[in-house]
Backbone as CSV, one residue per row, in Angstrom:
resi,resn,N_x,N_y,N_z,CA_x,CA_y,CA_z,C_x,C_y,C_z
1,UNK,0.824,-1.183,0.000,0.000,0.000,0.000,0.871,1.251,0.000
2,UNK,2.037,1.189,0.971,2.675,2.467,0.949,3.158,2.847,-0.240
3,UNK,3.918,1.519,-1.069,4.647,1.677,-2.404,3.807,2.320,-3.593
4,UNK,2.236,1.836,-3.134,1.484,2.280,-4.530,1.088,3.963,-4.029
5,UNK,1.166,4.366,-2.925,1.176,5.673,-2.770,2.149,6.654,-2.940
6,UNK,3.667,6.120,-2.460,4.496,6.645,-2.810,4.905,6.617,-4.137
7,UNK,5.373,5.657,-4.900,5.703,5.427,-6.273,4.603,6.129,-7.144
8,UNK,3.201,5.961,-7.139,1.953,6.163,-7.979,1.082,7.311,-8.145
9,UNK,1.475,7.812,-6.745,1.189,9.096,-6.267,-0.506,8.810,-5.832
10,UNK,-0.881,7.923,-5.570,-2.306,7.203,-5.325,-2.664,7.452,-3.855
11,UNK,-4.110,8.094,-4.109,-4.621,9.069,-2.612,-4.918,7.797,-1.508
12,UNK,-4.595,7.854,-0.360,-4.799,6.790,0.545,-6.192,5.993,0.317
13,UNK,-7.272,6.999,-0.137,-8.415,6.320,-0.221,-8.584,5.475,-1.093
14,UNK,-8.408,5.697,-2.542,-7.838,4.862,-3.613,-7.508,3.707,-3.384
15,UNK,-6.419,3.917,-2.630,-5.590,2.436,-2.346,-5.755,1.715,-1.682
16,UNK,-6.458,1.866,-0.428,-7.403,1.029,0.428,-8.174,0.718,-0.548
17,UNK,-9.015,1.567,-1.138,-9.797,0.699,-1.596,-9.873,-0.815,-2.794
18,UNK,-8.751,-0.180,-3.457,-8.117,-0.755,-4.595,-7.609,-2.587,-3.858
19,UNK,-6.765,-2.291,-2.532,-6.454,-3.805,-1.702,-7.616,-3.999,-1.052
20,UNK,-8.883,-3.261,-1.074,-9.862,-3.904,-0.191,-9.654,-3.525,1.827
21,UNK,-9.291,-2.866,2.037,-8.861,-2.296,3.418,-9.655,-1.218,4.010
22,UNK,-9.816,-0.971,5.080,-10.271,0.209,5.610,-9.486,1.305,5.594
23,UNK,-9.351,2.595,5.606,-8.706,3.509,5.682,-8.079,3.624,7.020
24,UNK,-8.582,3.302,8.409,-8.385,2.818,9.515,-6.994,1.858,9.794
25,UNK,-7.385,1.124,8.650,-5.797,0.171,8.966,-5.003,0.741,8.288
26,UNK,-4.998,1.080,7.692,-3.606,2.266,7.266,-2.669,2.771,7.899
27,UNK,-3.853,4.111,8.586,-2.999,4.903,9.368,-2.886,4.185,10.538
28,UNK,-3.114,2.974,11.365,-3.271,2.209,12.094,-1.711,2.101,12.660
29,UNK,-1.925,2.446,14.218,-0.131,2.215,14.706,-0.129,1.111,15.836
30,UNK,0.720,0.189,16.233,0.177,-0.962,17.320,1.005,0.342,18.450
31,UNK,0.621,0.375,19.895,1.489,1.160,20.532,1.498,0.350,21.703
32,UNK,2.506,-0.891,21.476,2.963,-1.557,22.485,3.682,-1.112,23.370
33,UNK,4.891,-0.677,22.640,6.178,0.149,22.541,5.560,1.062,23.611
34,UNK,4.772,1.713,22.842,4.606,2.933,23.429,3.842,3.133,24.747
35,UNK,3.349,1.886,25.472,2.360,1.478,26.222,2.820,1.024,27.256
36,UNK,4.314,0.126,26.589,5.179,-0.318,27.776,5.996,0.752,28.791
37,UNK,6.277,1.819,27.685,7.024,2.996,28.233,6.215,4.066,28.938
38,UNK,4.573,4.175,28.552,3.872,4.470,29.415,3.691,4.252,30.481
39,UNK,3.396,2.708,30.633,3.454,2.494,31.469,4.329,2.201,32.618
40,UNK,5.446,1.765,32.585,6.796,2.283,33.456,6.934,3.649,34.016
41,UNK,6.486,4.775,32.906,6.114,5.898,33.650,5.248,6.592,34.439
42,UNK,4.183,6.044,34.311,3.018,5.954,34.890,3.042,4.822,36.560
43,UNK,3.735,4.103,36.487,4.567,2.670,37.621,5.014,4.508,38.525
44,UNK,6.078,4.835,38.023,6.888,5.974,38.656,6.325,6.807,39.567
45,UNK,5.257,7.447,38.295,4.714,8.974,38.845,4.101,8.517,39.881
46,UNK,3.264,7.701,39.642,2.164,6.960,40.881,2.854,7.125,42.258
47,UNK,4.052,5.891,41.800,4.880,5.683,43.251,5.243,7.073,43.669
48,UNK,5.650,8.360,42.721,6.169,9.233,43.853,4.974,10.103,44.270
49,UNK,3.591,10.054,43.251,2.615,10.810,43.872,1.785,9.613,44.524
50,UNK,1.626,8.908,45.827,0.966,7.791,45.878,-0.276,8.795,46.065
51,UNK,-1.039,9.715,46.376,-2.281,10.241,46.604,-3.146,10.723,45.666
52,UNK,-1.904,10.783,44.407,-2.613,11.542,42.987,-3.907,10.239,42.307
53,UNK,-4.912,11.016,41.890,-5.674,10.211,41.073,-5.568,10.877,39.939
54,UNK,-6.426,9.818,38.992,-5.783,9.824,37.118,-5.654,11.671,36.631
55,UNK,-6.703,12.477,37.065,-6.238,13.679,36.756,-5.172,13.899,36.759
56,UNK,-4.244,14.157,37.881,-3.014,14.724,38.406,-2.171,14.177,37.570
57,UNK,-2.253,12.780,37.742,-1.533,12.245,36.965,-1.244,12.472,35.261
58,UNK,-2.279,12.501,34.773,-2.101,12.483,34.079,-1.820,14.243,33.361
59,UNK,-1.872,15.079,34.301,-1.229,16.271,34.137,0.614,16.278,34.309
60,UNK,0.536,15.181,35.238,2.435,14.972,35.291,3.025,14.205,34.145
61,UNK,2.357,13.356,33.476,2.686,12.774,32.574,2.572,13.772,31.279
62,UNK,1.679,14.611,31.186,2.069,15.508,29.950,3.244,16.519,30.666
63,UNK,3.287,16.499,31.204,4.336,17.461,31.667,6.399,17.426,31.360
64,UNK,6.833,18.261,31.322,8.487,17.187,31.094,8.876,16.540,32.408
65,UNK,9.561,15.777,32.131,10.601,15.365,31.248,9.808,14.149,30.075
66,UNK,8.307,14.159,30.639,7.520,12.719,29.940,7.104,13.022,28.612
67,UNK,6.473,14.668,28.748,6.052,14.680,27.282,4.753,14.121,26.580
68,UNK,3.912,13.090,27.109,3.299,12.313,26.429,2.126,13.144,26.080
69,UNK,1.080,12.591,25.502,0.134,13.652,25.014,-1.113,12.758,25.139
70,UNK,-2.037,12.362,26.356,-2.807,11.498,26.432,-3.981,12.041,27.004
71,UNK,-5.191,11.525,27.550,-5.986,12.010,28.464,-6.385,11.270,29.576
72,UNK,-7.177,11.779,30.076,-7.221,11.216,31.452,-7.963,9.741,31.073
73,UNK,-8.994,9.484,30.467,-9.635,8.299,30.485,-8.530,7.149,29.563
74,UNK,-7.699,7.526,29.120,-6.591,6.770,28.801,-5.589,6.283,30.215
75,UNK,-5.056,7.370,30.735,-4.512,6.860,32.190,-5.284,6.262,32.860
76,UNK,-6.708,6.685,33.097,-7.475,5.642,34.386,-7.214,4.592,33.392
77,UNK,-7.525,4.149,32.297,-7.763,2.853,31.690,-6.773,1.642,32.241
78,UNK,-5.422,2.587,31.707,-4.158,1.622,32.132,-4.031,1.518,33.729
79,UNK,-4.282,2.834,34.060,-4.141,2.490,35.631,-5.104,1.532,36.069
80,UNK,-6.099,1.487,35.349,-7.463,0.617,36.389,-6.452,-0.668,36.282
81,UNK,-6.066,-1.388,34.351,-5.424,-3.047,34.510,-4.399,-2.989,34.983
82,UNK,-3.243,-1.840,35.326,-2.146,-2.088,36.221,-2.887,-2.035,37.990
83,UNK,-3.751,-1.753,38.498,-4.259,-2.144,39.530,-3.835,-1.042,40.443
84,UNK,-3.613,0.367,39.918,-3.163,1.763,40.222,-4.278,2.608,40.561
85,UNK,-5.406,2.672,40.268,-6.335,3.159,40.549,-6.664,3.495,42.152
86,UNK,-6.592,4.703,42.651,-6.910,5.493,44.093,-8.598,4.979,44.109
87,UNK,-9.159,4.615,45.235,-10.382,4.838,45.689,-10.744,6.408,46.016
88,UNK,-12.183,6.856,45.389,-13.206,7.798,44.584,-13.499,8.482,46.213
89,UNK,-12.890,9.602,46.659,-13.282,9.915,47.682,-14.725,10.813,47.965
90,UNK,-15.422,10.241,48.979,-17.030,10.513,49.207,-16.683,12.171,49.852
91,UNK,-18.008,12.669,49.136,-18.348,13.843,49.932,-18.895,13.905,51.057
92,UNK,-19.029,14.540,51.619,-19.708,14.647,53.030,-20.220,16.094,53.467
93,UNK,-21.661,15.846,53.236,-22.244,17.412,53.612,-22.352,17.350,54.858
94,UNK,-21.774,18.416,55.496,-22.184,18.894,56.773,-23.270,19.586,57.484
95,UNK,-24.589,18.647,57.920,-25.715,19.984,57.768,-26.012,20.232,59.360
96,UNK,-25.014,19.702,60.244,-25.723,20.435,61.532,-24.620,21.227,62.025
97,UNK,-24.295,22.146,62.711,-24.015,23.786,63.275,-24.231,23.778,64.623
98,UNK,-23.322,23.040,65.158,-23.532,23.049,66.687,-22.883,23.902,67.244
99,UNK,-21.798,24.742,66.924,-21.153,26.044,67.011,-22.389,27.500,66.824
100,UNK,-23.658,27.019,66.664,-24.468,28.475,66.498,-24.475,29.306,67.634
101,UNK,-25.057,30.635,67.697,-24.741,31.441,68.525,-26.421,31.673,69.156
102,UNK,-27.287,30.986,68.997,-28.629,30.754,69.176,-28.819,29.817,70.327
103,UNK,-29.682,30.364,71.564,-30.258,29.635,72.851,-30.222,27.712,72.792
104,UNK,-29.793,27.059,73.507,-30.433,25.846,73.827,-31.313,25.763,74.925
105,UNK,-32.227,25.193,74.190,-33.787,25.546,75.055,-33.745,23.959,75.369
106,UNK,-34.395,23.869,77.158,-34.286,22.958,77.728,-35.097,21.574,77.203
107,UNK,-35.216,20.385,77.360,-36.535,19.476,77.085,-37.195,19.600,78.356
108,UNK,-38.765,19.995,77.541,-39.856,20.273,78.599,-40.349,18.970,79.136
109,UNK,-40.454,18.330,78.525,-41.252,16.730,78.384,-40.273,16.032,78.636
110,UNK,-38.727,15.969,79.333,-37.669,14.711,79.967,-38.844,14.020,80.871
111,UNK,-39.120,14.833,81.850,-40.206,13.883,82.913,-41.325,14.155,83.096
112,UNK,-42.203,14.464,82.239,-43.815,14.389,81.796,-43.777,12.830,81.708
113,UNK,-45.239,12.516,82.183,-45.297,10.742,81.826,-46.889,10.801,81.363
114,UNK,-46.340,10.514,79.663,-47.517,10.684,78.722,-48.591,9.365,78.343
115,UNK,-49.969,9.591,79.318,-50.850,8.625,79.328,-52.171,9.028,78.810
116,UNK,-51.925,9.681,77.490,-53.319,9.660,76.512,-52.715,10.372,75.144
117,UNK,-53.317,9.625,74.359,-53.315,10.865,73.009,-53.202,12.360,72.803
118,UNK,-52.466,12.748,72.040,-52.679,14.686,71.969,-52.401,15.245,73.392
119,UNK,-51.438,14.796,73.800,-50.947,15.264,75.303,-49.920,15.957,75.133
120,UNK,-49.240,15.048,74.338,-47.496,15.829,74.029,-47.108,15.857,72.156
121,UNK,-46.721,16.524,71.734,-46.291,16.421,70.371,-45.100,17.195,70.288
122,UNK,-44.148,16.128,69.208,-43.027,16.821,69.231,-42.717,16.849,67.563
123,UNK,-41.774,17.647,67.610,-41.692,18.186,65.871,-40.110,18.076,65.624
124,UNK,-39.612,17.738,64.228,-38.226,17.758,63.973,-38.275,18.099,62.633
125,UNK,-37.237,18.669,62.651,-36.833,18.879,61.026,-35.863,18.041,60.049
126,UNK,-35.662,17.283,58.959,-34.549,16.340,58.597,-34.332,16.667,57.165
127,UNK,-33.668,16.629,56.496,-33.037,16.651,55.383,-33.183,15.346,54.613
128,UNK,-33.239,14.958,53.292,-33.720,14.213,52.945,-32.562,14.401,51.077
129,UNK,-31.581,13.508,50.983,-30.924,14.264,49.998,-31.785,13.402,48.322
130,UNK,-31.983,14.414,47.557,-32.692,14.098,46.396,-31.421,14.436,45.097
131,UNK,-30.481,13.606,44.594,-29.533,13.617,43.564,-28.845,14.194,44.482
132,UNK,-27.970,15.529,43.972,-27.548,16.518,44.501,-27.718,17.605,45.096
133,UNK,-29.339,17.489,45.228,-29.945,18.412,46.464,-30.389,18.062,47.769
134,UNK,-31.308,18.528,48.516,-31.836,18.178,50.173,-32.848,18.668,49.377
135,UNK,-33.423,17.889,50.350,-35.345,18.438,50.461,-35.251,18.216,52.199
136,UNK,-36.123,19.366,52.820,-36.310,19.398,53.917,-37.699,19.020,54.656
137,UNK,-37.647,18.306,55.411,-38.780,17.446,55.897,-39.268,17.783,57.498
138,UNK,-40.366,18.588,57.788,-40.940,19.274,58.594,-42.029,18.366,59.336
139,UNK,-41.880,17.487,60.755,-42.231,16.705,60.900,-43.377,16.605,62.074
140,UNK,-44.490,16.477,62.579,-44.926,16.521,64.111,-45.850,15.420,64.635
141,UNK,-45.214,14.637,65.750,-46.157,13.067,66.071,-46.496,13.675,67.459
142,UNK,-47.330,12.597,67.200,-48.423,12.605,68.819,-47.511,11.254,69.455
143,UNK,-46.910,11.676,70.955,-45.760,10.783,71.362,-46.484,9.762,71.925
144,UNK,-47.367,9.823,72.181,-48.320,8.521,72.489,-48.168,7.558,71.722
145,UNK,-49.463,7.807,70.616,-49.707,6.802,69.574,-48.411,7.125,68.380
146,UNK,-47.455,7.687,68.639,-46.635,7.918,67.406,-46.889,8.009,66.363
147,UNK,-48.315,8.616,65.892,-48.298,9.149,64.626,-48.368,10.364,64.302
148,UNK,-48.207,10.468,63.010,-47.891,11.843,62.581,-48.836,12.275,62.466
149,UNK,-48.775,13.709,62.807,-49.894,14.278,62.913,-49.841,15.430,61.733
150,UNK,-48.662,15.679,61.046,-48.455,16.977,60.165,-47.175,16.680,59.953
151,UNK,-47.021,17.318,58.530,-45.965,17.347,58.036,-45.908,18.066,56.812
152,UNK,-44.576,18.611,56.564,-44.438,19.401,55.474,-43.035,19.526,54.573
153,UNK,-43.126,19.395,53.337,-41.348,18.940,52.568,-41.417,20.209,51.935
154,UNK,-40.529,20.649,51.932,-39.759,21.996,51.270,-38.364,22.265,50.799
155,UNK,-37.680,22.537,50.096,-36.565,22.842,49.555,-35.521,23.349,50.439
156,UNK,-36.225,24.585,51.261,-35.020,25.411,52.177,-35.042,24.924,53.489
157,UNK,-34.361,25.056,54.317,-34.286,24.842,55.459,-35.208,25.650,56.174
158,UNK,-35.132,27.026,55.977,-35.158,28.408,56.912,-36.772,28.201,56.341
159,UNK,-37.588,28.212,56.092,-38.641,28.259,56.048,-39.452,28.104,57.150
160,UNK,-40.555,28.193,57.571,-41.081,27.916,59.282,-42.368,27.282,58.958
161,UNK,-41.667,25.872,58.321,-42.352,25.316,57.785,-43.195,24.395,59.051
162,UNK,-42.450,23.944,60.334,-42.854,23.021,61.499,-44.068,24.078,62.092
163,UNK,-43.994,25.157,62.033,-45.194,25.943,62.432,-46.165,26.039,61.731
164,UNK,-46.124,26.267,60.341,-47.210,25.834,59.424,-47.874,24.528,59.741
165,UNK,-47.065,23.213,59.723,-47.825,21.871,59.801,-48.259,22.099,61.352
166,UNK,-47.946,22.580,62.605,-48.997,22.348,63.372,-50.101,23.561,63.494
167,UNK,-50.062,24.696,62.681,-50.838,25.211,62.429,-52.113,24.911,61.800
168,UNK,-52.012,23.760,60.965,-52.576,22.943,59.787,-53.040,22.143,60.597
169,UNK,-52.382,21.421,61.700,-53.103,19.982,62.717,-53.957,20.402,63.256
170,UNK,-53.587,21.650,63.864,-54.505,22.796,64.924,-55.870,23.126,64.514
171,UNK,-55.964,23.623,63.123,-57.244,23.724,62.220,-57.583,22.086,62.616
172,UNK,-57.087,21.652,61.915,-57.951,20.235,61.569,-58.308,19.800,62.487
173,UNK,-57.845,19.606,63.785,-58.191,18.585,64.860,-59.394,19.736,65.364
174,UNK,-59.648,20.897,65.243,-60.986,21.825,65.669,-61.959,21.405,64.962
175,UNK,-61.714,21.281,63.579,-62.625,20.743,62.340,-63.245,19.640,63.051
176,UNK,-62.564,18.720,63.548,-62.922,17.268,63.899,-63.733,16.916,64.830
């Protein structure tokens, strides 16, 4: 193929087609060579960055003295079958603020001893994570029978949303 391009002056497409070939195998390079030496360098960087994952890495590897010109889903690749691959570190939202500068108000009900329905009700607020957001969950049971008596889901935190739902129980249980 090369000879009938060079000698013939015959356009690559031509000549694939002419032997029946893809244009693909042509320009087609095996990069063993080049895979082995990758990877020895890639063996290296690792060992001296042991904390780096494939990003970093693979920012040191384009970098000199290496030179190479690759991307990252090429390094994880090799790194995953050389067995180089860092474990994917978890986020961790922090949603409670025990450092606030706001009263702690005592528990009224430690030694109340609750012997009927609608005696005591208590309310909490919880977070509830939806993909990459919270939804906030506005909650109030009757500590007796433990059911809920109101509740309300909302997006923000700051909303005063636990006063709404027993505002809402308050109606209703008059209704009743």
């Amino acid at each position: 193929m090369k000879a009938l391009q060079e000698n013939q002056h015959c356009p690559v497409e031509l000549g694939c087609e002419l032997v029946g070939l893809a244009r693909s195998t042509y320009y087609y390079r095996h990069r063993s060579q080049e895979d082995a030496q990758l990877e020895a360098d890639l063996r290296l960087v690792s060992g001296q960055h042991p904390r780096y994952g494939t990003r970093r890495i693979t920012h040191q590897l384009r970098r000199k003295p290496y030179g190479y010109s690759l991307n990252r889903k090429h390094t994880q690749r090799i790194m995953r079958r050389m067995g180089l691959l860092r474990p994917v570190k978890g986020t961790k939202c922090r949603t409670t603020n025990s450092a606030h500068p706001y009263p702690r108000y005592p528990n009224l009900v430690e030694e109340l001893r609750v012997i009927r329905p609608d005696q005591v009700w208590v309310s909490d607020v919880t977070y509830i994570r939806l993909g990459q957001e919270f939804v906030y969950l506005a909650v109030i049971m009757d500590v007796f029978t433990r059911a809920i008596r109101g509740w309300r889901l909302r997006a923000y935190p700051n909303n005063p949303e636990a006063r709404k739902a027993i505002k809402a129980q308050a109606k209703w249980r008059k209704a009743a």
